[in-house]
C-alpha positions in Angstrom: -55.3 -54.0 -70.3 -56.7 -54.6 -73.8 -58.5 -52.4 -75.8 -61.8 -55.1 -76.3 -65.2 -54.0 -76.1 -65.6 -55.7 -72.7 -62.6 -53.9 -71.3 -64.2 -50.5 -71.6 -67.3 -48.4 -70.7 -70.3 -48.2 -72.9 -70.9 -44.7 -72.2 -69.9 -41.6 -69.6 -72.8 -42.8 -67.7 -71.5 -46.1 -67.0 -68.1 -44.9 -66.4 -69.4 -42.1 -63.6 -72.2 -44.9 -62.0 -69.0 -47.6 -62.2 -66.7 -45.0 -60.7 -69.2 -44.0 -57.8 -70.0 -47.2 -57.2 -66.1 -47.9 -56.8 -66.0 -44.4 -54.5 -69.9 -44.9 -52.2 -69.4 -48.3 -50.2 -68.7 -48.8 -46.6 -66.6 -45.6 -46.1 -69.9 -43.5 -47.0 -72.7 -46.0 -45.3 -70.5 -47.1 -42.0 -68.1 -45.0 -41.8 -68.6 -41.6 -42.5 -71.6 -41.0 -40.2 -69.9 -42.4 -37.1 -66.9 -40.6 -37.8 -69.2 -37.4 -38.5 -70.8 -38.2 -35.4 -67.9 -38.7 -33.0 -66.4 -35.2 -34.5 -69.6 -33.2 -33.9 -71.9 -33.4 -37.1 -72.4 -30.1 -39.3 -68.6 -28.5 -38.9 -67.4 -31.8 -39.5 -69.3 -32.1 -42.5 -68.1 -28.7 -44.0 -64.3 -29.6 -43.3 -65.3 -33.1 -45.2 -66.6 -31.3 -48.0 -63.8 -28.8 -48.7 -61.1 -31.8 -48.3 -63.0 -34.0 -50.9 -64.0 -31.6 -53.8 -60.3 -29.9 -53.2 -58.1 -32.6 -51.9 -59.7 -36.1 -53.0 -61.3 -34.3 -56.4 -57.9 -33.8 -57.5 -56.4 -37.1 -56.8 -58.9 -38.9 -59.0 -58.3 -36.6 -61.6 -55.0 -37.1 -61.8 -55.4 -40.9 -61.5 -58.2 -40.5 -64.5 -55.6 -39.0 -66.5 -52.7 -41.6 -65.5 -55.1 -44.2 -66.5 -56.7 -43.3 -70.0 -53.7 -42.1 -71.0 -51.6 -45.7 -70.4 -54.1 -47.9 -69.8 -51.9 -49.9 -67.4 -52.4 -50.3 -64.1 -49.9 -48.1 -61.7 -47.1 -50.9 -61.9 -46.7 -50.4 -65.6 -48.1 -46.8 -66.2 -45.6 -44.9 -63.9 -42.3 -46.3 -65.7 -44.2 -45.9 -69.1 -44.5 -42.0 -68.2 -41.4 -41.2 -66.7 -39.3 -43.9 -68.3 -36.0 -42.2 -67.3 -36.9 -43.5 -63.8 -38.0 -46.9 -63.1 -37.6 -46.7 -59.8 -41.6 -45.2 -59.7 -42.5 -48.3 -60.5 -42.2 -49.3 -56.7 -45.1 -46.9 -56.1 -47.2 -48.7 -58.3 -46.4 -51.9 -56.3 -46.8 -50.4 -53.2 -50.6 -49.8 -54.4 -51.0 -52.9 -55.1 -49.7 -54.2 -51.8 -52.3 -51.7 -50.1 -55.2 -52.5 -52.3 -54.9 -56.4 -51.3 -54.7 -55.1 -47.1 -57.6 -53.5 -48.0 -59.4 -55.7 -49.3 -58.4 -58.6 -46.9 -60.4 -56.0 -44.5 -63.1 -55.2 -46.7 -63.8 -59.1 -46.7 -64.3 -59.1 -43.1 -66.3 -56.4 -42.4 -68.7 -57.4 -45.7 -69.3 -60.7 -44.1 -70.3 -58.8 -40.9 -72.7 -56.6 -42.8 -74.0 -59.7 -45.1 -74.4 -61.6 -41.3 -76.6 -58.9 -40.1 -78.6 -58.4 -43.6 -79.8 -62.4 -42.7 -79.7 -62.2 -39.3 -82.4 -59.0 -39.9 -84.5 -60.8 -42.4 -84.6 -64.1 -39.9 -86.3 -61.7 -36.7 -82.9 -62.6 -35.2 -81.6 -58.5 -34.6 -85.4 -58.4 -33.1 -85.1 -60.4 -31.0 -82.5 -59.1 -29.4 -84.6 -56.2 -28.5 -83.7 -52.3 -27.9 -81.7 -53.3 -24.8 -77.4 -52.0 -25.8 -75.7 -54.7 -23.6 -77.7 -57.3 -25.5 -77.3 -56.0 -29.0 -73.5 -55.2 -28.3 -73.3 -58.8 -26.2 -74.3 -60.5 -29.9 -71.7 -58.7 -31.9 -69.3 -59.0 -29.9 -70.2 -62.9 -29.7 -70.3 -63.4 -33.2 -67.4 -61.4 -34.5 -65.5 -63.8 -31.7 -66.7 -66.8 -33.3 -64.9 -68.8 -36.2 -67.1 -70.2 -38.4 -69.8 -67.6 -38.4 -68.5 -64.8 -39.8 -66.7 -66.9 -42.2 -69.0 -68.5 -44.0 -70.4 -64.6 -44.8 -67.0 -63.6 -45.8 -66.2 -66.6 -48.2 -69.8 -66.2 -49.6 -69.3 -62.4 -50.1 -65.9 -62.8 -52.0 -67.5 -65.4 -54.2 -70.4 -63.1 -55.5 -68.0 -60.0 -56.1 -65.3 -62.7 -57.6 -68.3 -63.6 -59.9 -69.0 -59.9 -61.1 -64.8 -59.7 -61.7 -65.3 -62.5 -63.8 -67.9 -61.0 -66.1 -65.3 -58.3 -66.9 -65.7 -54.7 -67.3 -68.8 -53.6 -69.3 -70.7 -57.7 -68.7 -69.8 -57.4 -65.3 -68.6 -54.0 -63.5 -70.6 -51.4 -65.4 -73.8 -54.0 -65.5 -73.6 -54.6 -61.8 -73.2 -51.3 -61.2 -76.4 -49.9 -63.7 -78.0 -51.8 -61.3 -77.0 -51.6 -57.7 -76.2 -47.8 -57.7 -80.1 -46.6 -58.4 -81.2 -49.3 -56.3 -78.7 -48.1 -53.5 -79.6 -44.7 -53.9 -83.8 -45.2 -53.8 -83.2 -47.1 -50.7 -81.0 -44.5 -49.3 -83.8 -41.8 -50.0 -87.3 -44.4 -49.1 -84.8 -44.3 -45.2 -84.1 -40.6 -45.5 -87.8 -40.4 -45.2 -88.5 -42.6 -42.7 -85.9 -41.6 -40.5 -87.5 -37.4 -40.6 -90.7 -38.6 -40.2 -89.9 -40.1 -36.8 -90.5 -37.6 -33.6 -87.7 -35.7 -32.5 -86.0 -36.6 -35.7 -85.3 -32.6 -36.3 -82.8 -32.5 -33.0 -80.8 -35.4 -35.2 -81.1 -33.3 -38.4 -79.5 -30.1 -36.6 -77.0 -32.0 -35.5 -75.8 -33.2 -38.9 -76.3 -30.0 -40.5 -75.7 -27.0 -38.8 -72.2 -26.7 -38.1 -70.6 -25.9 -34.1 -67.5 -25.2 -34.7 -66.6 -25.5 -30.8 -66.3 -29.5 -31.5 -64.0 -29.2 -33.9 -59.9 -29.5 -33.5 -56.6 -30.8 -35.2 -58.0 -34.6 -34.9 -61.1 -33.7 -36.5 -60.0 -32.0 -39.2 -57.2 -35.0 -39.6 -60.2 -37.6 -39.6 -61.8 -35.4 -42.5 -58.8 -35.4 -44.6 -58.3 -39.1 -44.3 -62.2 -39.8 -44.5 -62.1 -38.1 -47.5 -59.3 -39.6 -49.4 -60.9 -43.0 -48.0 -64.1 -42.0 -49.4 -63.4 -41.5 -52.9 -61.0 -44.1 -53.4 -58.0 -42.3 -54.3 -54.4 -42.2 -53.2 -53.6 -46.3 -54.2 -54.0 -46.5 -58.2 -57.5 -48.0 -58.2 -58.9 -44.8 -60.1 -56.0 -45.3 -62.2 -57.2 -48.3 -63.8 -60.7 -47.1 -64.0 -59.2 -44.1 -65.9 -58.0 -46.5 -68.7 -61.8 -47.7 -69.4 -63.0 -44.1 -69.7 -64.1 -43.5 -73.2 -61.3 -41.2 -74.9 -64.2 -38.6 -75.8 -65.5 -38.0 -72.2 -64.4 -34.8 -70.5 -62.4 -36.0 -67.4 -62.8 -32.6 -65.2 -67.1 -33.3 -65.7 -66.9 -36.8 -64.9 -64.6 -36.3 -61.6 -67.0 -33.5 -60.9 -70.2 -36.1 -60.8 -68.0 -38.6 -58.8 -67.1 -36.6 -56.7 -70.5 -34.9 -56.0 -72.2 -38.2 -56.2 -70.2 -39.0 -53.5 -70.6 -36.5 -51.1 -74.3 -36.8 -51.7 -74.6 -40.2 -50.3 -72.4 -39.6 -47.4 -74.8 -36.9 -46.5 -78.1 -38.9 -47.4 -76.3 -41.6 -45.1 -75.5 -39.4 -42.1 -79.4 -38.2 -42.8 -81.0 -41.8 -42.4 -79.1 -41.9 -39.5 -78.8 -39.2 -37.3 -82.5 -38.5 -37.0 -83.3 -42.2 -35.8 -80.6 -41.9 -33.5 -81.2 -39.1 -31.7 -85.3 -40.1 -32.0 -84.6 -42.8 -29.8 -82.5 -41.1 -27.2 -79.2 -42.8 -28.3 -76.2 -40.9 -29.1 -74.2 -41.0 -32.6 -70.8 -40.4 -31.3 -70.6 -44.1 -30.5 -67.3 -45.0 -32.9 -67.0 -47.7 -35.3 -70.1 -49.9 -33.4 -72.7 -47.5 -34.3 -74.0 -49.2 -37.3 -73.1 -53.1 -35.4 -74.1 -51.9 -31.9 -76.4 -48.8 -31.9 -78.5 -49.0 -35.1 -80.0 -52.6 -34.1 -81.3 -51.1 -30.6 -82.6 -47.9 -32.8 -84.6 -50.4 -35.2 -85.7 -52.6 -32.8 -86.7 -49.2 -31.0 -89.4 -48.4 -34.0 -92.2 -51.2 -33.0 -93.5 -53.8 -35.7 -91.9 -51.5 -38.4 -88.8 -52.0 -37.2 -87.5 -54.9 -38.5 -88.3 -53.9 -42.0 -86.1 -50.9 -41.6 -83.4 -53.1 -40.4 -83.9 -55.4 -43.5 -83.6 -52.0 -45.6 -80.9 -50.8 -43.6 -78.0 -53.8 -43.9 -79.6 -54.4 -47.8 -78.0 -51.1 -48.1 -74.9 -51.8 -46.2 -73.9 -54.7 -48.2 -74.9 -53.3 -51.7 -72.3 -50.2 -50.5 -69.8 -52.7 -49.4 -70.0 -55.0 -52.6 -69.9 -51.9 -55.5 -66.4 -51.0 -53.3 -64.6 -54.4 -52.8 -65.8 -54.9 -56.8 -62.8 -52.2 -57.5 -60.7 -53.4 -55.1 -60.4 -57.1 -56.4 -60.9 -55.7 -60.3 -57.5 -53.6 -59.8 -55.8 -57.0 -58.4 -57.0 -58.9 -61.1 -55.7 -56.3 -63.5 -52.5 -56.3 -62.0 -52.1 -60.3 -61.9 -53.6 -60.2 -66.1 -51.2 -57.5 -66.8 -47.4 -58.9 -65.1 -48.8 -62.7 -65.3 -50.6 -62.9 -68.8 -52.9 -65.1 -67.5 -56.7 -64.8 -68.4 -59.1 -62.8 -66.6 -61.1 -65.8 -64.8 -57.8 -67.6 -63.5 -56.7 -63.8 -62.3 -59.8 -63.6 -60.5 -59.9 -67.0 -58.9 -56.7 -66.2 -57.6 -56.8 -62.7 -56.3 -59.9 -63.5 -54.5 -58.6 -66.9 -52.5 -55.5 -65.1 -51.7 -57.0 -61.6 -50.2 -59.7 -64.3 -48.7 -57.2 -66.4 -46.7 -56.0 -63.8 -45.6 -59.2 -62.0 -44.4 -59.6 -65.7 -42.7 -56.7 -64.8 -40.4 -58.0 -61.1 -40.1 -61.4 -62.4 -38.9 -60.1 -65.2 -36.1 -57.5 -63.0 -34.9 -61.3 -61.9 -33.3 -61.7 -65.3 -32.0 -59.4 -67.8 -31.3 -56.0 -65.9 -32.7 -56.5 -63.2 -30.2 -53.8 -64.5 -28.3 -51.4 -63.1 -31.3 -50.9 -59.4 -30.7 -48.6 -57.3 -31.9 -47.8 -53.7 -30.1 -50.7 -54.5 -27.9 -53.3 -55.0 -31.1 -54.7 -58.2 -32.7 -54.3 -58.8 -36.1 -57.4 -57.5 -37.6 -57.1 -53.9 -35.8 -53.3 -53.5 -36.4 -53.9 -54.5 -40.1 -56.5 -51.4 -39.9 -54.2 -49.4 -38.5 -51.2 -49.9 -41.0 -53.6 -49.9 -43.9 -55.4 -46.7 -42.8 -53.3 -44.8 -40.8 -49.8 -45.6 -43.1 -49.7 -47.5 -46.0 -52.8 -45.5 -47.8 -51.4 -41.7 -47.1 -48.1 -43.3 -48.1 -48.8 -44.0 -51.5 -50.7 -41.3 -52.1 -48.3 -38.8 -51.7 -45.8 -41.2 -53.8 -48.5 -40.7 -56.7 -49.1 -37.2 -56.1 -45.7 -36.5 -56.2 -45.0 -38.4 -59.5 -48.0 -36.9 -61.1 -47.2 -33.1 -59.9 -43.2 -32.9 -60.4 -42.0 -36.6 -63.1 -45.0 -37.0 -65.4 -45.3 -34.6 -68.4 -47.2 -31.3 -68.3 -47.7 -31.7 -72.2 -48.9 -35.4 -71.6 -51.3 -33.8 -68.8 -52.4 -31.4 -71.0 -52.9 -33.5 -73.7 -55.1 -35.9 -71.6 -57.3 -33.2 -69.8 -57.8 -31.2 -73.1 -59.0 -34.4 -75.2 -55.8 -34.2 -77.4 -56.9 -30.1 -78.3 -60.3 -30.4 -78.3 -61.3 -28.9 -74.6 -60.5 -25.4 -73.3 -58.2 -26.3 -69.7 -58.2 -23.1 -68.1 -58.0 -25.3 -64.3 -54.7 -26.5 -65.1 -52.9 -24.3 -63.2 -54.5 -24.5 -60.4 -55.1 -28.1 -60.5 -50.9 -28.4 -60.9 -50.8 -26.1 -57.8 -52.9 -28.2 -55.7 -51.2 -31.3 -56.9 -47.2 -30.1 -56.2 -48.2 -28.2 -53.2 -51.8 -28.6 -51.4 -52.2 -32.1 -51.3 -48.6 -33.0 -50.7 -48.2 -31.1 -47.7 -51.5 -32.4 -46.7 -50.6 -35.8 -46.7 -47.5 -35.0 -45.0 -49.5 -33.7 -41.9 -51.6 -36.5 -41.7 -48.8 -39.4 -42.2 -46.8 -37.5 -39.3 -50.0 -37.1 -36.9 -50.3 -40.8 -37.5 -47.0 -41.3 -36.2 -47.5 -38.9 -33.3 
């Protein structure tokens, strides 16, 4: 990465609303409430908390510090640290791997989102009206389809390859000045709406007052992973945000804002939710269809008004979704500049029609490639399953261990305390939580996986 103008952010604000905006996407809108919901609300939501500010709040620190102080992407920065080992470099590549599964995902289920934003403007999700088989029918249909949900998916990647393009402060910070208050007042204006509906207090309860009774080993697994998930962390891509924080910016704050930012929309989400769920009589603990299969019949519950929510709704959804698969595809354009030398439009153009063709196959193994399955799965939901379940605890416990017991305390130390300037007395607990806490965590949910 060079040190240009455009390859850094203007100020801490734009690195913290870049960074959140990298952390909030579809993890905080789609998938934390259903998760939430299918793991009993409030004591969910406390186990979440704990896990993100403790657990995921020092991953990205660490990644913050890996970053400014290289300003490589993981490929390059672990061998420069520990340069008596190369062999960490493997980890960085692993990331990379990961970040482009991701992605190819990410691709697919932003074209679904992007399908319903039109499909809500168009009276089309109306419609349908506030009958489940119908609603559930439709997505079911389209998701099955092949050309539908891929003319979403292309046009998504094209508008986030576009923001790539415009580079760091022209294109990721701008995008994300803008997107990140918008996301947030719309967030809030459904908040509203959602508690003024009748019975919207039962739904409220539900996400906020904790019953500990629902809660067991595979809930408090989902919140560990949810919360690595959530913020990012665990594949690098905070590692190359790190190396566009200004050198001047205290690291501990700014992971403190992300982190908290964070949590806050996840909870504002699970609040515009929740309420109009249980307002209509529907249930939350519905799984990954809630927002695709419930939410509809819940809008389409609401009368004339309804539709206008819905609109809101999915605007929200694919602002979420686009602010996240911007850092995904930034980190594998990075990567491609950095081992290629090739410019920063080419990189893009290329990082985008690869993860695209293969978010193709993801989205007709749906449809017509069903037939291919693969220990009883299709493509798309093994490639989850990998990506989620393996490959993303995987490599964060490789960085947490290179970062706890191979890179240099003085280096950390250095990095945290802005070269002198900033009084560090975390550091030993951070270094504790990094050898010990978040390792073994990791470990626990990598062998549950396998269980």
């Amino acid at each position: 990465m060079t040190s240009a103008n455009n390859n850094t952010f203007s100020s801490n604000l734009g690195a913290i609303l870049a960074a959140v905006g990298s952390a909030v996407g579809l993890g905080n809108v789609w998938r934390f409430p259903y998760i939430c919901g299918k793991y009993g609300g409030g004591a969910f939501l406390l186990i979440y908390l704990l896990f993100v500010f403790l657990l995921g709040g020092t991953m990205m620190m660490a990644e913050f510090i890996m970053g400014r102080h290289t300003h490589h992407t993981p490929s390059q920065a672990l061998p420069m640290l520990a340069p008596q080992h190369k062999g960490w470099r493997f980890v960085g590549h692993f990331g990379v791997l990961v970040t482009f599964v991701t992605l190819s995902l990410y691709w697919v289920i932003s074209g679904w989102t992007t399908s319903y934003l039109t499909d809500a403007a168009t009276g089309t999700l109306t419609h349908l009206g506030a009958t489940t088989d119908a609603v559930t029918n439709y997505f079911n249909s389209f998701a099955s389809s092949t050309w539908h949900p891929l003319v979403f998916l292309l046009v998504f990647g094209l508008i986030a390859m576009a923001v790539i393009m415009g580079g760091v402060r022209n294109g990721i910070e701008a995008v994300s000045k803008i997107l990140m208050p918008l996301l947030v007042l719309l967030l809030l204006a459904l908040c509203v709406y959602a508690l003024s509906m009748p019975g919207s207090a039962k739904g409220l309860s539900y996400l906020l007052l904790p019953d500990f009774s629902k809660i067991n080993a595979e809930a408090v697994l989902a919140a560990l992973g949810q919360a690595l998930f959530s913020l990012s962390v665990g594949i690098g891509m905070m590692i190359v945000y790190g190396g566009y924080i200004p050198n001047e910016d205290n690291l501990l704050k700014t992971t403190i804002w992300i982190t908290l930012s964070d949590s806050i929309i996840a909870i504002l989400s699970g609040i515009a939710i929740f309420p109009a769920v249980f307002s209509c009589g529907m249930e939350p603990a519905e799984g990954a269809g809630l927002v695709f299969k419930v939410l509809p019949v819940v809008f389409n519950s609401m009368g004339a008004v309804g539709q206008y929510v819905s609109i809101a709704f999915f605007l929200l959804l694919v602002m979420a979704a686009l602010t996240s698969a911007i850092s995904l595809l930034e980190f594998l354009c990075v990567w491609l500049t950095e081992v290629s030398g090739i410019r920063r439009p080419l990189s893009a153009i290329i990082c985008t029609a690869a993860s695209l063709a293969v978010a193709v196959v993801l989205s007709l193994s749906n449809g017509i490639l069903g037939h291919i399955t693969i220990m009883g799965r299709n493509l798309f939901d093994l490639t989850d399953l990998l990506s989620g379940t393996y490959m993303f605890p995987l490599c964060a416990l490789g960085l947490c261990i290179f970062f706890g017991w191979e890179m240099s305390p003085d280096d950390i130390r250095d990095e945290l305390s802005n070269h002198g300037t900033l009084r560090i007395p975390y550091y030993p607990a951070l270094m504790f939580l990094i050898r010990y806490i978040v390792p073994l965590a990791l470990i626990v949910v990598i062998v549950s996986g396998m269980l």
